[in-house]
N, C-alpha and C positions, 0 to 999 in steps of 0.2 A: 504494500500500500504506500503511493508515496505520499511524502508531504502536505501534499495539496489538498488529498484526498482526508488525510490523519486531521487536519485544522474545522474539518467539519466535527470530527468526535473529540473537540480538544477537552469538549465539558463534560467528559464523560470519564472514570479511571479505568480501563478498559484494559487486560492482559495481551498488549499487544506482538509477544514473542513466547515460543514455547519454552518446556523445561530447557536448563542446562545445568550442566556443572562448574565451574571454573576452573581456567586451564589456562597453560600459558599460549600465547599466540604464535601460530607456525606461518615461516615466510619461504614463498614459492612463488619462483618466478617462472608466471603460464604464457609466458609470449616470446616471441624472437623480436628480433631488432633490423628488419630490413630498412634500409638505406642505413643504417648507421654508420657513422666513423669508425676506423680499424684500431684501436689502443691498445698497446700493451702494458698491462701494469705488473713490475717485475715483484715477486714477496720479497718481502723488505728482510735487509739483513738484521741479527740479533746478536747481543752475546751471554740472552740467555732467556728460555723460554718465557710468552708474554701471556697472560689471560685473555688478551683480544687479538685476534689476524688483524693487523694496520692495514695490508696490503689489499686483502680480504673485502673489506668494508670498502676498501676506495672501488675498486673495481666493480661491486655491487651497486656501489650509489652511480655513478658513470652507467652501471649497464640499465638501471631501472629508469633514468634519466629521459630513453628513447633515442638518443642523441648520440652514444656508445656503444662500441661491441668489444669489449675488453676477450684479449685473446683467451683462449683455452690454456690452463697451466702444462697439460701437457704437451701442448705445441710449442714451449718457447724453445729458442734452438739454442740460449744463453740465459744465465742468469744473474746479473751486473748488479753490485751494490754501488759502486762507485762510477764517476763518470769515467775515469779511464780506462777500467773497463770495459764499456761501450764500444760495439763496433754497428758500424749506425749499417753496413752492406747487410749484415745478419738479417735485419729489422725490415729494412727493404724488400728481402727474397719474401719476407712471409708477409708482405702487403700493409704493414702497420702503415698509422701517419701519424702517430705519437709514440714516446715512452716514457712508461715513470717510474724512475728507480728510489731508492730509500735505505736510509739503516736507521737502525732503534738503539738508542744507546741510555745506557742507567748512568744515571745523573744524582744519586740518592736513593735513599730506603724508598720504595716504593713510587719513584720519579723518575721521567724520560726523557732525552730532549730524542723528537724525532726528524731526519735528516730528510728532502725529499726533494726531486729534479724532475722535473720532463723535458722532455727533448722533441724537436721538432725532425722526426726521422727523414722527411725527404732534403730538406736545407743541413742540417747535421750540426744542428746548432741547441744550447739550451731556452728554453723559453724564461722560465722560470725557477727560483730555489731557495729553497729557507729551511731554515729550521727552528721546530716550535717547540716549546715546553708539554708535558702533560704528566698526570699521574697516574698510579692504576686503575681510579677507579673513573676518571674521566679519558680514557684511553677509547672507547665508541667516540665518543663526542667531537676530541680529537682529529678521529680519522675521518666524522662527517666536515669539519672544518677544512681539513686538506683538501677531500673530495668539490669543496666549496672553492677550493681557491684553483683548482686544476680545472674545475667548470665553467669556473671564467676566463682564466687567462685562453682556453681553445676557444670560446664561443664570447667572450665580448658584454656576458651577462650572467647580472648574480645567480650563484646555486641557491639551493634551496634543499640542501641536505639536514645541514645542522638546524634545524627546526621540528617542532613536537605537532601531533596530532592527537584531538580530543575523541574522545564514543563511547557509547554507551552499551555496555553487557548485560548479560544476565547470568545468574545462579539458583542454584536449587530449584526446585518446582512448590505448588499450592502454595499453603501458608509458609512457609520459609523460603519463597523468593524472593530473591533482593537483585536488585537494579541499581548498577552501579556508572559512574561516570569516572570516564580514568582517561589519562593523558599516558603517550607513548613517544618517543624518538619516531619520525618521518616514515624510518623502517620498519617500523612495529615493534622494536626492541625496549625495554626497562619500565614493560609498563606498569603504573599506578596508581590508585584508586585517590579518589578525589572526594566522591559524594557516595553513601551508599544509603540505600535508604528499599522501603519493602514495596513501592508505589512505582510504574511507570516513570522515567525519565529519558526527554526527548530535547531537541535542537541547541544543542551546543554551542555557543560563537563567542571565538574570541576576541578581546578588546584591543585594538591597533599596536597595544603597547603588548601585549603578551600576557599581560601579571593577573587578568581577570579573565573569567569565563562568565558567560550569562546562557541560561538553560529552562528550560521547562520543567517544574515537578507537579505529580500526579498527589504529593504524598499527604494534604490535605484534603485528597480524595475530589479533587476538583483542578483546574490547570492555574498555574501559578507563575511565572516567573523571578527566579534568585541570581541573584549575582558572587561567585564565589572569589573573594582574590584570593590568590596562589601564593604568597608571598607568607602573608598573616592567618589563611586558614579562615578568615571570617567571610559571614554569609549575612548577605544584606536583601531581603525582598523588595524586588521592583516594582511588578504588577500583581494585581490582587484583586481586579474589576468581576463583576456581577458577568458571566459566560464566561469567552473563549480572552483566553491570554497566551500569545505562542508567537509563532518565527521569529524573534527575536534578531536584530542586525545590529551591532556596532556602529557609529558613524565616525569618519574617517580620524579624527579627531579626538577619539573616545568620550567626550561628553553627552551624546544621546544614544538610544537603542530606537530602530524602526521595529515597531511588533502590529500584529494584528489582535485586535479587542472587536470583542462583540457589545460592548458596554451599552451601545444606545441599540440593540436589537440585531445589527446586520454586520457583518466580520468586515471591518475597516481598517486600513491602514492610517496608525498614529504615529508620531512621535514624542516620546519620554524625556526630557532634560533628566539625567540620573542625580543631578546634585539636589534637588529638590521636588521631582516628582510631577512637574508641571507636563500637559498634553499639549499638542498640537494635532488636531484631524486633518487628514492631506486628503483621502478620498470619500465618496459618499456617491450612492446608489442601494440598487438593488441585489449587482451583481457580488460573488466573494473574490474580496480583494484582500489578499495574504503572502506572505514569503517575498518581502521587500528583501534588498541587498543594495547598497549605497554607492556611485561613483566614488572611484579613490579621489578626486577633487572634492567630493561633500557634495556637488551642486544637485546631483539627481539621483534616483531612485526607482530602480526597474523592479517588477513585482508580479505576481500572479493574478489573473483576473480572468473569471468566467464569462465578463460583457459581452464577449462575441459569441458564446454557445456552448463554448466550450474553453481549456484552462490554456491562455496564450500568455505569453510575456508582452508588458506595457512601462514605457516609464514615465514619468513626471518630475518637476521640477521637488527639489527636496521643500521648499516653502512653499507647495501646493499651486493648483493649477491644472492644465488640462493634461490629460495623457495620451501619447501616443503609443500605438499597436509596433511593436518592432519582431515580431515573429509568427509566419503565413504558412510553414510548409508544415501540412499533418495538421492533424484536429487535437493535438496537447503536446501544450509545452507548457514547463514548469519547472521549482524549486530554482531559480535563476542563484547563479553567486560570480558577482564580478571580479575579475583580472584586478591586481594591484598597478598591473600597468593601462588600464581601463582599454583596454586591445577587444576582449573577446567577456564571452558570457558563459558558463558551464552550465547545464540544465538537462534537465530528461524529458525525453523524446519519446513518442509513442509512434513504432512505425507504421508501416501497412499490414504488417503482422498481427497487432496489436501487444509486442513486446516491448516493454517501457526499458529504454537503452540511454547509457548517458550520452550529450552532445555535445559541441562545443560549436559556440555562436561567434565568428568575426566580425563585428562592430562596419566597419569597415566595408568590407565587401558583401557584409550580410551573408554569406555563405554556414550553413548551419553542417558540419559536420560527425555524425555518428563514430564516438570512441570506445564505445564498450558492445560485450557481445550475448549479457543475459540477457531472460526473461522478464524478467523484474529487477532492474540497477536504479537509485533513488541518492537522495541528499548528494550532489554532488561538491565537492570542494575545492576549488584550484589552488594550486602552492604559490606561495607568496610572491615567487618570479614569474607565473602565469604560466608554466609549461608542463603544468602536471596535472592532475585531476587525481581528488581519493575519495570511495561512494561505498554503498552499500550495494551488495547485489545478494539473493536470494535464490537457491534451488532447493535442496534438501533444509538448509538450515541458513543462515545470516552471515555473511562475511563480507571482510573490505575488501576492496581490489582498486590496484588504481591503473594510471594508464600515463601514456605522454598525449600531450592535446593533438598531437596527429595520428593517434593510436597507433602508433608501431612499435610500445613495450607495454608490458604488463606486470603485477603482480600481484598474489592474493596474500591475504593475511587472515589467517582463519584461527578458531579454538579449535583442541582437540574434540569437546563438545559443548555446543549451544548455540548462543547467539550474538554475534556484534552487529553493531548498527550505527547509524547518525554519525557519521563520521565530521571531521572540522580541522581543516590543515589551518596552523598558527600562521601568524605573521612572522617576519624576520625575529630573529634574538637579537639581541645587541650583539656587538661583536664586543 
């Protein structure tokens, strides 16, 4: 059920996922990488076993990127820590057009400075090389940072590795289900519970700075929205209106949330000042107007709306005013979430099939592009650099999957059993 469809039963506590149990998240990567760049990322040298693969992680994040096809370990014809020894012909024969070598060195009880080069294999030259600090226990983090700095210096544009994604699981069954909301590394790695509570919990979004989430809970047995900061642990209620309280949006700025309230009878789209609780009504009608998401400039605000018959993308001015229709192909589009570089629009698509597929909308030449391949794929997300997408998709049971916005990668992120859902890729971290 997506979003769009969920905002009609928001005033309702409704068991909207089966049993599970809890379990840790398993990451598998279900797509190839046609047209991708050829890289080689060589394992980083050691002088003494590490708790994390450096080398590992980078070539994962590069390959899940869409953008890379990190070589196979057992094709390399060499294995170079150092730049001299590099022989850039070797590299050549096997088609590479980068490479990235590394060593790990202990710096201290439990501390590393890690070394690391790519090379631009057809010129035979280096591009770039540093070396950075880390510890054991920030040794993922680490290597999503390098994977961040080897993403741009080849492509011209920030990574979006070292960044967290939020969603929502489930455990146990009947009376001792609990619904939890938990934040994870990009990867699905080191996840951790945030909210746990015995009541449905739905639309995650985080606040432009990172340090707050805002969410839906069920657990007054009616729809609610809370705002958790991450920092302090405390939990501040935002909305608490008479009906539906739900799609929650950040504005670019973090000082408002765009949500849909049913307050005066009919699901409209408002705006919240969070410092004080003050509304502003932006639409009115008869149609359901829901699942606002904000231009990264603040000025405007695309949204879901039934006005033409069925669920299309529409936007308006963020200070209210008229809207226009900006999506015609298919009879439902929906759950929109815009690009931080405001380029494109992610959204689910319902094709001639009638299978609900994520899409991705080019602003620009309005070209609406299909990137996912269930039945049921929902809440879509783009990564803070706009080249990624992380959603829910649906067969036997609930799992995330995400994709590159031209879908030529993929991967899933699943429990051993149950359910994830509602997915929400963060904004940038500070560096």
């Amino acid at each position: 059920m997506t979003r769009f469809l969920r905002t009609l039963l928001a005033g309702l506590a409704l068991n909207l996922w089966g049993a599970s149990v809890q379990a840790a998240l398993t990451i598998e990567i279900n797509q190839g990488v046609e047209g991708a760049v050829p890289i080689a990322v060589v394992p980083f040298g050691a002088t003494q076993p590490l708790p994390q693969d450096v080398s590992a992680i980078i070539a994962a994040d590069l390959q899940r990127s869409g953008r890379f096809a990190p070589l196979a370990a057992n094709d390399l014809l060499s294995r170079p820590t150092e730049a001299a020894q590099v022989n850039f012909r070797d590299w050549r024969v096997l088609g590479v057009d980068s490479l990235v070598i590394g060593n790990v060195d202990v710096a201290g009880p439990d501390s590393y400075n890690i070394r690391f080069q790519v090379f631009d294999v057809l010129r035979g030259g280096q591009l770039i090389g540093f070396t950075v600090p880390s510890t054991r226990a920030q040794l993922r983090h680490t290597a999503h940072q390098i994977a961040d700095q080897i993403y741009e210096a080849l492509t011209g544009e920030r990574g979006a590795f070292n960044t967290l994604i939020a969603y929502v699981t489930t455990s146990g069954s009947g009376k001792i289900k609990q619904y939890e909301l938990q934040i994870a590394d990009s990867d699905g790695y080191g996840p951790r519970s945030i909210v746990r509570t015995k009541q449905p919990l739905m639309s995650p979004t985080w606040a432009p700075d990172a340090s707050r989430i805002a969410y839906v809970s069920f657990e007054k047995r009616r729809a609610e929205i809370y705002m958790q900061d991450l920092r302090s642990g405390s939990r501040t209620k935002l909305a608490s209106f008479t009906g539906i309280n739900g799609a929650p949006a950040w504005s670019p700025d973090g000082t408002r949330l765009a949500l849909t309230l049913s307050r005066d009878g009919n699901p409209e789209i408002y705006v919240l000042r969070v410092a004080d609780g003050s509304l502003m009504r932006l639409t009115q009608g008869p149609a359901i107007d829901t699942e606002p998401t904000w231009s990264p400039d603040g000025q405007n605000i695309v949204f879901t709306s039934d006005r033409s018959g069925g669920p299309q993308l529409y936007q308006m001015s963020s200070g209210g005013g008229p809207a226009q229709r900006l999506t015609y192909e298919g009879n439902y589009n929906a759950s929109p979430d815009y690009s931080a570089d405001g380029k494109r629009l992610s959204l689910v698509h319902r094709d001639s099939s009638g299978n609900y597929r994520v899409a991705v909308y080019e602003l620009a030449s309005r070209l609406l592009r299909v990137v996912s391949e269930g039945r049921l794929d929902e809440s879509p997300s783009l990564a803070p650099n706009g080249h990624m997408v992380i959603y829910a998709s649906s067969d036997a049971r609930g799992v995330l999957a995400t994709s590159s916005v031209e879908g030529r990668a993929g991967q899933r992120l699943t429990f051993q059993e149950g359910d994830v859902r509602e997915p929400a890729w963060s904004p940038f971290l500070p560096r």
